[in-house]
C-alpha positions as CSV (number, residue, x, y, z in Angstrom):
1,X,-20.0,-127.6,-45.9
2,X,-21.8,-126.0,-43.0
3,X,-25.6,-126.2,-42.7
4,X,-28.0,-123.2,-41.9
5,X,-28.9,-124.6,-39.0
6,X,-25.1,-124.3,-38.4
7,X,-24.6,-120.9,-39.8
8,X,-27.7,-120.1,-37.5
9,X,-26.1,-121.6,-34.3
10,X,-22.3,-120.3,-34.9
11,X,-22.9,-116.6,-36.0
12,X,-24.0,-115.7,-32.8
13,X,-21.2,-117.5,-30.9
14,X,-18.7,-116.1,-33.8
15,X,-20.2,-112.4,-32.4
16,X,-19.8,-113.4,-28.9
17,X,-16.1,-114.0,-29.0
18,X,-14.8,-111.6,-31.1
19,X,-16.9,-109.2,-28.5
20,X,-15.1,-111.0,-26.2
21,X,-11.5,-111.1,-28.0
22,X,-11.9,-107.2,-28.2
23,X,-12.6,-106.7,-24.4
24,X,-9.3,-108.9,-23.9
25,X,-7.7,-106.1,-25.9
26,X,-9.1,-103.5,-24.1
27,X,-11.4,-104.5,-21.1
28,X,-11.7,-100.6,-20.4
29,X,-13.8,-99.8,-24.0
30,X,-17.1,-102.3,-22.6
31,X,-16.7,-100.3,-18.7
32,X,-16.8,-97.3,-20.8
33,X,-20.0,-98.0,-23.1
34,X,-21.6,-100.2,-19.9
35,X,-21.1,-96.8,-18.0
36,X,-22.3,-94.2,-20.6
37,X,-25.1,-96.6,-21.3
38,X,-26.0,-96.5,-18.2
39,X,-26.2,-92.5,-17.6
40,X,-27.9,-92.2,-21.0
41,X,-30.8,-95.0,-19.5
42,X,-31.6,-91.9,-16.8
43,X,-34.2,-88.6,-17.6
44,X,-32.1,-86.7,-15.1
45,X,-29.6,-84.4,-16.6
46,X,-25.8,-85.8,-15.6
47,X,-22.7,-84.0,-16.9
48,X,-19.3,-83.7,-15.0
49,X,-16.7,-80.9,-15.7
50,X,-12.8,-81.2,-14.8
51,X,-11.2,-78.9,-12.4
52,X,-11.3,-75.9,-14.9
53,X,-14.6,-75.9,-16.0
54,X,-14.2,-77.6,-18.7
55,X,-17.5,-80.2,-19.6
56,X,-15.5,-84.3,-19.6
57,X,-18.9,-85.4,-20.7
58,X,-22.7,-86.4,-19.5
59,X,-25.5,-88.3,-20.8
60,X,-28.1,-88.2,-23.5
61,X,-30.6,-85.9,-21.6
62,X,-27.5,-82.6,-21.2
63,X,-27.4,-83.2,-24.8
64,X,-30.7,-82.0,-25.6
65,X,-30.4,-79.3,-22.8
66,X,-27.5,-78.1,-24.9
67,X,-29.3,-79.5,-28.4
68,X,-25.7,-80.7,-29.8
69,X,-24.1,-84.3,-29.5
70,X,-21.4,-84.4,-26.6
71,X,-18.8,-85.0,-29.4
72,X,-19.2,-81.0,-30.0
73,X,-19.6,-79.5,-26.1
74,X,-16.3,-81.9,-24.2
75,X,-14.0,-79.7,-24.0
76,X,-16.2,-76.8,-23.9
77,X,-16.9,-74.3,-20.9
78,X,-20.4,-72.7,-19.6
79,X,-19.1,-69.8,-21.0
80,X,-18.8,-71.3,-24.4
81,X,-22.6,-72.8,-24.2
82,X,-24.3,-70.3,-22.2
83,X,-25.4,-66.9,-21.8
84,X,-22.6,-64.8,-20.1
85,X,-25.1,-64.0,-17.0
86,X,-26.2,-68.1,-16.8
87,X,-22.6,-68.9,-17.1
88,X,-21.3,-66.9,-14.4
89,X,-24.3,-68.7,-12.2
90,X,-23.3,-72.1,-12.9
91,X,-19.4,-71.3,-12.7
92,X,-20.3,-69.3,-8.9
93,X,-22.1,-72.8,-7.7
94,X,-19.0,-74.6,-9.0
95,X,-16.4,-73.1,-7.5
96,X,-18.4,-73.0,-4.1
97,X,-19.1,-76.8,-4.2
98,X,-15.4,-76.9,-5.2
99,X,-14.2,-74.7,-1.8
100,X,-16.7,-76.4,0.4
101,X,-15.9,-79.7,-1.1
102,X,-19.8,-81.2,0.2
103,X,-22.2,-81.5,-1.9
104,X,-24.2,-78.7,-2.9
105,X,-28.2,-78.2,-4.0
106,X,-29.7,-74.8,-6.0
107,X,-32.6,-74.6,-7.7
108,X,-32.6,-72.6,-11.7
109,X,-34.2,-72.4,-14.2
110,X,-32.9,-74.2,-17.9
111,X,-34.0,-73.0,-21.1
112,X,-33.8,-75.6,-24.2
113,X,-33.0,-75.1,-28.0
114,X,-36.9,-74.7,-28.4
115,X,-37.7,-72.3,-26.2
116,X,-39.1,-74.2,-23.4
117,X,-38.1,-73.4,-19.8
118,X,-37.9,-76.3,-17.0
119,X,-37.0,-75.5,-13.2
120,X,-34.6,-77.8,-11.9
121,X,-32.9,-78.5,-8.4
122,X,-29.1,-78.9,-9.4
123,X,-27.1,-81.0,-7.0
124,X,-23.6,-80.5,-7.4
125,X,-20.7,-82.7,-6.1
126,X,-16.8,-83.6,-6.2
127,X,-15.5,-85.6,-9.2
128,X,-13.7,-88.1,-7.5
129,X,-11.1,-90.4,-9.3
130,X,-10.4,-93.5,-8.4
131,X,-7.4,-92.8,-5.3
132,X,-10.0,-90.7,-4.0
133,X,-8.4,-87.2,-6.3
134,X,-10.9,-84.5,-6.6
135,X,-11.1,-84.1,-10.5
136,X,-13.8,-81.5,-10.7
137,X,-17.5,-81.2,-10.4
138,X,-20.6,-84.1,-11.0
139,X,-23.5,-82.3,-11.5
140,X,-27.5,-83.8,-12.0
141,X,-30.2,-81.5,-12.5
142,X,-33.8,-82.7,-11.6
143,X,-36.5,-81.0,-13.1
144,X,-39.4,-79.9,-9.9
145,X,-41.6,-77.7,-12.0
146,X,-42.7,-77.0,-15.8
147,X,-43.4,-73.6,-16.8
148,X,-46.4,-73.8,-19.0
């Protein structure tokens, strides 16, 4: 029969290899939450959208810009999120980082679910895949001033 001191000693190893048994399975699953753990860990709002306009995701911040988990705006456009007017901004400053295929900087203004208003400078950039294939746009929007 095991000891506590056993049971105290081997559950944390048990937990360490059937982490690592799944990442054998599928190595791709711990880059994945490693990656989105790490955009969530920033203030900045991050999202990227595919070729389309379609949103692919962002972190933790772009869901409370947009005040509704990710699961519910992937596969979503601006114009599904937005004001038609706002939309059309973002979509302009898309498809001209897209043509010039630089990066790109524009300062707007974001309203949240509660009213609030933040000014931002938006940098927007090609989505690159790993061959080098444009994919669509990386966006981060850095808030420069808060309207009181």
């Amino acid at each position: 029969m095991i000891s506590r001191l056993g049971v105290v000693l081997l559950a944390p190893m048990f937990t360490l290899w059937c982490a690592y048994a799944l990442a054998e399975d599928n190595p791709m699953d711990i880059a994945s939450n490693t990656t989105q753990s790490v955009l969530d860990s920033m203030p900045d709002v991050i999202f990227y959208k595919d070729l389309t306009g379609i949103y692919r995701g962002g972190n933790s911040a772009w869901e409370k810009l947009l005040g509704k988990p990710r699961s519910e705006v992937i596969g979503k456009s601006d114009y599904d999120l937005f004001p038609h007017d706002v939309a059309t901004s973002f979509s302009m400053y898309d498809r001209e980082m897209l043509e010039s295929g630089t990066l790109r900087k524009n300062k707007e203004m974001l309203t949240y679910p509660d009213g609030h208003t933040v000014w931002v400078e938006t940098t927007k950039m090609p989505w690159l895949g790993r061959d080098g294939e444009l994919l669509g746009v990386l966006g981060i929007c850095r808030e420069i001033f808060v309207n009181e």
